[in-house]
C-alpha positions as CSV (number, residue, x, y, z in Angstrom):
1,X,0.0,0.0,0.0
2,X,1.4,3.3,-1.2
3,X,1.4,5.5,2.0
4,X,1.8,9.7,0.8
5,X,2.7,13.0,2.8
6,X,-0.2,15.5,2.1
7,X,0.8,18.9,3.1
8,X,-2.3,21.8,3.0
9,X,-2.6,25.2,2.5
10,X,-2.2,26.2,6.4
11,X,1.5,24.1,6.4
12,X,-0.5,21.2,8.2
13,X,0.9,18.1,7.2
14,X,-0.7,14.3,7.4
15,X,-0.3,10.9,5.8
16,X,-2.2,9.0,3.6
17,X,-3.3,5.7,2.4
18,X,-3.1,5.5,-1.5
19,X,-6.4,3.2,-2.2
20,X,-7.5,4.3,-5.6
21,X,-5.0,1.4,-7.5
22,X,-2.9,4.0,-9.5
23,X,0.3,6.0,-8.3
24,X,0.4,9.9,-7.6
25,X,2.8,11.4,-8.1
26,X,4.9,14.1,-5.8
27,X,3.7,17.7,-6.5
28,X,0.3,16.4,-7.2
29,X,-3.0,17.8,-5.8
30,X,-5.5,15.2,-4.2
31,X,-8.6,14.5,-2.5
32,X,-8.5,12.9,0.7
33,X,-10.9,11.6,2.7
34,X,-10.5,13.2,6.0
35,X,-13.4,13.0,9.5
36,X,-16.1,14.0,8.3
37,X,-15.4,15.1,5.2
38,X,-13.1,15.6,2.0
39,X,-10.1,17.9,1.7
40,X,-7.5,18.8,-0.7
41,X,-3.6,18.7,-0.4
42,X,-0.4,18.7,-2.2
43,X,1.3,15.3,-2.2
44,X,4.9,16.3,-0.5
45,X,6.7,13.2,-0.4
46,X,6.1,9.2,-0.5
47,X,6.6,7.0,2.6
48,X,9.4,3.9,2.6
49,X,8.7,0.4,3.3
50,X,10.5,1.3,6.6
51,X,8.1,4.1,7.1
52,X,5.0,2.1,6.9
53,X,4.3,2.1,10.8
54,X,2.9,5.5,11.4
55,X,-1.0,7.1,12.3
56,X,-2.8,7.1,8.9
57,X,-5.6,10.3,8.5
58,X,-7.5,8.8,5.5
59,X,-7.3,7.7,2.3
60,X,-6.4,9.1,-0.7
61,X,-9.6,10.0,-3.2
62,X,-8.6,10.9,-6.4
63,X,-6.2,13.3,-8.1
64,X,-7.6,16.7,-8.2
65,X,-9.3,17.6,-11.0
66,X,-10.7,21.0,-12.8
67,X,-14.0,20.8,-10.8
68,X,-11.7,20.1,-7.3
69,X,-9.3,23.0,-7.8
70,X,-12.0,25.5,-8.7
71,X,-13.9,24.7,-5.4
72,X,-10.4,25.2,-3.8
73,X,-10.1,28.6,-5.5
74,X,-13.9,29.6,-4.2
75,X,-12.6,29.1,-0.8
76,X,-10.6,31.6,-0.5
77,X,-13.1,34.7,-0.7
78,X,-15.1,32.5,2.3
79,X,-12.3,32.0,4.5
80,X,-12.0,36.0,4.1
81,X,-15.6,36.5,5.4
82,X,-15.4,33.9,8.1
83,X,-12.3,35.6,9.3
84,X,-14.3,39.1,9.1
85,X,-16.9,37.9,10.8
86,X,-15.1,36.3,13.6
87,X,-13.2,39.6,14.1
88,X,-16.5,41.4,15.0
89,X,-17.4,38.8,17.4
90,X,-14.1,38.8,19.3
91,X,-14.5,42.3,19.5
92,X,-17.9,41.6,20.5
93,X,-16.8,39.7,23.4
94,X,-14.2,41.6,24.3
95,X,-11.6,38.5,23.1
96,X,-7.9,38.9,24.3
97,X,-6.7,37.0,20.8
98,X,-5.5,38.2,17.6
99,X,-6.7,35.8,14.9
100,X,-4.3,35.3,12.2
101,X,-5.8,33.0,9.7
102,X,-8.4,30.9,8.5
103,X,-8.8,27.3,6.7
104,X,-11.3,25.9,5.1
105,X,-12.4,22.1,4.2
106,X,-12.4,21.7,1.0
107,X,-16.1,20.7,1.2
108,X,-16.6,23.2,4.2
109,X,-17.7,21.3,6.5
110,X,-15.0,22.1,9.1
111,X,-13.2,25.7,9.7
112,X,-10.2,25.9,11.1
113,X,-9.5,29.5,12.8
114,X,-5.9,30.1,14.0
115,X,-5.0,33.0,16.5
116,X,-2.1,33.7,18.9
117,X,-3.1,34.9,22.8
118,X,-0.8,35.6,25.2
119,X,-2.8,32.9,27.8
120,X,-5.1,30.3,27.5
121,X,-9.2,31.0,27.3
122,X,-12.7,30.3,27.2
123,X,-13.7,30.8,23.2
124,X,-16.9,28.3,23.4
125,X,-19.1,31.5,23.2
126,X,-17.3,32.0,19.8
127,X,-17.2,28.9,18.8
128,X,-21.1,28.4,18.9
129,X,-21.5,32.2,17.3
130,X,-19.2,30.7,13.8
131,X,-20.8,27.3,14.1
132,X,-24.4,29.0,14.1
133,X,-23.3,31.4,11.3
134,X,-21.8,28.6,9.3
135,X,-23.2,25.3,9.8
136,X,-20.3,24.2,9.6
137,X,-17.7,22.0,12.5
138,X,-15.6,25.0,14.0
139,X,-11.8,24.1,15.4
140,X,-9.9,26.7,17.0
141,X,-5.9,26.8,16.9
142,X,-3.9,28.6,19.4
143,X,-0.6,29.4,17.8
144,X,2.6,30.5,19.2
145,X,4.7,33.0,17.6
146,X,6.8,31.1,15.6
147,X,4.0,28.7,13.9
148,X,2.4,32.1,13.4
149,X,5.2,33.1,11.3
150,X,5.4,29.8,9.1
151,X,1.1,30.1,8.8
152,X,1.4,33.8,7.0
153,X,4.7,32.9,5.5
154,X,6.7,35.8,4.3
155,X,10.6,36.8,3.4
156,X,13.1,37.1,5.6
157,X,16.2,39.7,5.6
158,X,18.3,37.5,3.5
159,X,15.8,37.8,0.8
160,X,14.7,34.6,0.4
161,X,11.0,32.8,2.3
162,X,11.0,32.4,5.2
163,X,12.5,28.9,6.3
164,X,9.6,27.9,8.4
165,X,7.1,28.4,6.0
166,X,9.3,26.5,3.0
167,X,11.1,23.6,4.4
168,X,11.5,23.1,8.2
169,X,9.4,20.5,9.8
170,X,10.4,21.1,13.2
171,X,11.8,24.2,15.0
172,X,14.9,23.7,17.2
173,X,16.0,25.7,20.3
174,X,18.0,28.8,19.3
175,X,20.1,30.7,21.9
176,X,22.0,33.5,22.4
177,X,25.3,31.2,22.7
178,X,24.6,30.5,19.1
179,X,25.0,34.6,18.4
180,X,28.1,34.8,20.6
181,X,29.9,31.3,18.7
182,X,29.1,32.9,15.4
183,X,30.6,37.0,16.6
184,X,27.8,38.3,15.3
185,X,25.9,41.4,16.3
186,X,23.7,41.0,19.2
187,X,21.4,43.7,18.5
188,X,18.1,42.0,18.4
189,X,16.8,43.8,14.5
190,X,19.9,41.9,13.0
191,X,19.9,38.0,14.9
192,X,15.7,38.4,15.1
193,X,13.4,37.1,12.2
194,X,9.9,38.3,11.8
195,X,8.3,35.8,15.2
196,X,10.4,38.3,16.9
197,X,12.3,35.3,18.2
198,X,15.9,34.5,17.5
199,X,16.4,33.3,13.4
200,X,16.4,29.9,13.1
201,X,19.1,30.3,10.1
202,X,21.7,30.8,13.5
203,X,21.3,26.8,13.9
204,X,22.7,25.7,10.7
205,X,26.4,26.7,11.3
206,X,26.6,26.7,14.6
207,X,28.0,23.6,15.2
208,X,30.6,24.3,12.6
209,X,31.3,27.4,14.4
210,X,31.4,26.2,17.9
211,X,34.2,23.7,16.9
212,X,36.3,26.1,14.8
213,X,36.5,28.4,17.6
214,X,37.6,25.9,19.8
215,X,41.1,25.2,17.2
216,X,41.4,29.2,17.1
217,X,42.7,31.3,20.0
218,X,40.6,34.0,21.3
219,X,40.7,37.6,19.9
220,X,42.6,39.8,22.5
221,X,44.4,37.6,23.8
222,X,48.4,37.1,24.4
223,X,50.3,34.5,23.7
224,X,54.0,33.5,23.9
225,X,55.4,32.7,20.2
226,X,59.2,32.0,20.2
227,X,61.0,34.9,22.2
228,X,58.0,37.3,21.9
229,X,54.6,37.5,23.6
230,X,52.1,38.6,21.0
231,X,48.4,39.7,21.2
232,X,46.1,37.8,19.7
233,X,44.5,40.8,16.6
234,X,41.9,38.7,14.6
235,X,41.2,35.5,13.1
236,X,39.6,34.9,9.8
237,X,37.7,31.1,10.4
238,X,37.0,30.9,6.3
239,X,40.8,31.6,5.8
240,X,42.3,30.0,8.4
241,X,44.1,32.9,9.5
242,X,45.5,34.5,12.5
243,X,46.7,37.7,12.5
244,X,49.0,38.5,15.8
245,X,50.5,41.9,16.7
246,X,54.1,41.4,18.1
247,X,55.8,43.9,20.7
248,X,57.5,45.9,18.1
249,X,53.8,46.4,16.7
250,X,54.7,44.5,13.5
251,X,51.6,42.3,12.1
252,X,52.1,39.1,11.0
253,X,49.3,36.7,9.6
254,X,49.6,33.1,10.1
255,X,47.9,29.7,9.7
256,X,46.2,28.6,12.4
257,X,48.3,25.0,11.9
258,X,51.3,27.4,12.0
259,X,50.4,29.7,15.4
260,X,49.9,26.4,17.3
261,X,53.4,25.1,16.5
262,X,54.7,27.4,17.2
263,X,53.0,28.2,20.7
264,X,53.9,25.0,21.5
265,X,57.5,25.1,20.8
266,X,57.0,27.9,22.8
267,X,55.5,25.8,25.8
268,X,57.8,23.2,25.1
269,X,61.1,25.1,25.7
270,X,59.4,27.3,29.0
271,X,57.8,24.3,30.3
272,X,54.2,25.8,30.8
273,X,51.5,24.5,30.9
274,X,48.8,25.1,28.1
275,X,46.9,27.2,30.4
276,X,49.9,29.2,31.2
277,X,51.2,30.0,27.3
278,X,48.0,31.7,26.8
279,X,46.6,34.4,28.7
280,X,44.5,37.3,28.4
281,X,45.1,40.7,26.8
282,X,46.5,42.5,29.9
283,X,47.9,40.1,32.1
């Protein structure tokens, strides 16, 4: 059985059961059977055999046809005046959310409404007032700031979509340490994306950047290299450089292969200890 990854319009993903006898392929919209209902979906990727053993929402329908994608199309305008309408009644009932979206079944028999709130509340009252407006099954999704973000989508400062909203599945913690490793800027308009959280971009290289600063010595620091102790200027990771400043101020740019052979000649003929031959700028 041919199992499928159906992603929707709101970034909600679920898997499939392929029943109708012919492959679909990836890229694909379908019709899927979902509680109460049909829906309609991109297919995102295929399961492996080694896959099989995961919660199945429904079955696959049918591809999408002309009829399918127009009734898609005609949702759109709808989810607009559910979400207007639900504004006034928040407003109405004095409502401490922000809504943020809205998604429709493709046969509209359920409406999803999404909206961030600082703190969990009573929206039954609003439920029942879209229910009775609609006729339809009403489900309410608290969001937090980040699944906000990847539901609007958008462009980030680099220029390109927003990594949420395109390809990441799962967001990982991002922490300051991950600014500091990487010497950037800690001004929060330049490590921030638009959640207002930390960029979740700072994750990719980290790791890279945590280990190359560990085989670099620390700017500012001073260092004994043959007869001379020498401060520590700048180090270029991408270059594998270190630039050190002697005691007659001359420069002198070296690999970092080369600075720690010669540090620890250095140690070597002095007899310190690592921790002695380096110390910082000052001392």
């Amino acid at each position: 059985m041919e199992l499928v990854l159906v992603v929707f319009r709101a970034r909600r993903t679920q898997i499939f059961a392929n029943t109708t006898g012919a492959p679909v392929d990836i890229g694909h919209m379908v019709v899927v059977s979902v509680d109460r209902g049909e829906d309609i979906g991109r297919v995102l990727s295929k399961l492996s055999p080694l896959e099989q053993q995961v919660p199945i929402a429904g079955e696959v329908l049918r591809t999408a046809g002309r009829d399918d994608i127009e009734r898609d199309r005609r949702n759109r305008p709808f989810e607009e005046r559910v979400l207007e309408f639900a504004h006034r009644r928040v407003a109405a009932r004095n409502l401490e959310m922000k809504l943020t979206g809205c998604e429709s079944q493709l046969d509209r028999k359920r409406i999803r409404v999404y909206f961030t709130a600082d703190s969990r509340m009573d929206f039954r009252d609003l439920v029942r007032d879209l229910a009775a407006e609609y006729h339809a099954r009403i489900e309410m999704r608290q969001l937090g700031v980040r699944d906000d973000a990847r539901h609007k989508d958008g462009v980030g400062i680099c220029g390109r979509r927003l990594c949420c909203a395109g390809f990441l599945g799962d967001f990982s913690s991002v922490t300051l340490r991950a600014v500091r490793e990487q010497h950037l800027s800690p001004n929060p308009a330049k490590v921030s994306g638009v959640c207002s959280r930390l960029m979740c971009c700072l994750a990719y290289e980290y790791e890279f950047y945590r280990k190359a600063n560990r085989a670099f010595p620390e700017p500012g620091s001073v260092v004994k290299l043959g007869k001379d102790r020498v401060m520590v200027d700048r180090i270029d990771i991408f270059n594998d450089s270190v630039r050190v400043i002697h005691e007659d101020e001359r420069a002198e740019d070296l690999s970092s292969e080369e600075f720690h052979r010669r540090k620890e000649q250095s140690r070597r003929r002095t007899g310190q200890s690592p921790d002695e031959a380096e110390s910082p700028a000052g001392d």
